[in-house]
C-alpha positions in Angstrom: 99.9 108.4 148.8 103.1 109.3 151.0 105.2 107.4 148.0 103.6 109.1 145.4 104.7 112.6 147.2 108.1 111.1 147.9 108.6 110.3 144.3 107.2 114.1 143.4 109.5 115.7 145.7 113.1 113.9 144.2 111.7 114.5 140.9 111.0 118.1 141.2 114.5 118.2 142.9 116.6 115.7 140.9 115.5 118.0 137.9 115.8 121.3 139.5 119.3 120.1 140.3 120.2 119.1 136.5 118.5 122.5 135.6 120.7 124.5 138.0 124.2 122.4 137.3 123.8 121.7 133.4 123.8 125.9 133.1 127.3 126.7 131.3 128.6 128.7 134.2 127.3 127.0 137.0 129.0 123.9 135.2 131.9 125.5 135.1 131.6 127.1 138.9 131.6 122.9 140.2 134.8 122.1 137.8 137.0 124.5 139.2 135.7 123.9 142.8 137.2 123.3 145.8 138.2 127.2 145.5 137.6 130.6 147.0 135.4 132.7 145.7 137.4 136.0 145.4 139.4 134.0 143.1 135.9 132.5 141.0 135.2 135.8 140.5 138.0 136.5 138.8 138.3 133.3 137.1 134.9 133.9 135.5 134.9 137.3 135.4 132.3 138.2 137.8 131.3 140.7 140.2 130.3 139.8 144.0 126.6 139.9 143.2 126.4 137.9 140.1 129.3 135.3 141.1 126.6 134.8 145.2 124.1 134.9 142.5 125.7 131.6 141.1 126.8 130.4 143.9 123.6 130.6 146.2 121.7 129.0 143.2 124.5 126.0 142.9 124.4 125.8 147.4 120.3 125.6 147.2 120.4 122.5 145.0 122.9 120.5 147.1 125.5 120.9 144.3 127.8 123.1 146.7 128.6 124.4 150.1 130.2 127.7 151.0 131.9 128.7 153.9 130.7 132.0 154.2 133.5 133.3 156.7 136.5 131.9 155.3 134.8 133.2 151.8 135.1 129.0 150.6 133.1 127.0 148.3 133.2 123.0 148.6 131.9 120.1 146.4 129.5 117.9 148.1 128.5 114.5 147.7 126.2 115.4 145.1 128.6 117.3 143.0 131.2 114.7 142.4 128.2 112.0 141.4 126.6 114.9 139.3 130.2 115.7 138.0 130.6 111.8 137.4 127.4 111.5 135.2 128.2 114.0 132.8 131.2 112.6 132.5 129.9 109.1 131.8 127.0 111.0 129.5 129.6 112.2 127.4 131.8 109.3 127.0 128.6 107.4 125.9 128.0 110.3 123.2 131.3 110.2 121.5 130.7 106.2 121.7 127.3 107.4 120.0 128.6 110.1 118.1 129.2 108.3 114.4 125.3 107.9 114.5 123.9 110.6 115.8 125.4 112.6 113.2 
């Protein structure tokens, strides 16, 4: 029983994560990080509410940290293997691409 929850749990997580990072701004948010995020909100064109918004979402997930005081954001673990995947996805596709078209 304690498996089966285990296996739940990272599933219900490991997707919320894809949901979360796989959104075209947040994407974009963990390419330009390590940044600040006075200068994300510019980049992206954001206001303070919006860009936290984004940013709490992206933290949440594990795809992030922020240093709140010094106004920071960092990749974590997660975010370069997330980063890495799509990555790899891609390449795959444009191997795939003649016959998926």
């Amino acid at each position: 029983m304690e498996k089966e929850f285990i296996e739940k749990v990272t599933e219900r997580i490991t997707l919320n994560l894809f949901r979360v990072g796989c959104d075209k701004d947040n994407f974009r948010i963990l390419q330009a990080i390590p940044n600040d995020v006075k200068t994300l909100m510019k980049e992206f064109n954001l206001t303070k509410m919006p860009m936290n918004k984004r940013i709490n979402e992206l933290e949440k997930v594990g795809l992030l940290k922020r240093e709140r005081w010094k106004g920071s954001v960092e990749p974590t673990e997660l975010t370069t293997k997330f980063l890495d995947l799509i990555k790899d996805i891609k390449e795959k596709i444009k191997e795939e691409l003649p016959n998926l078209i």
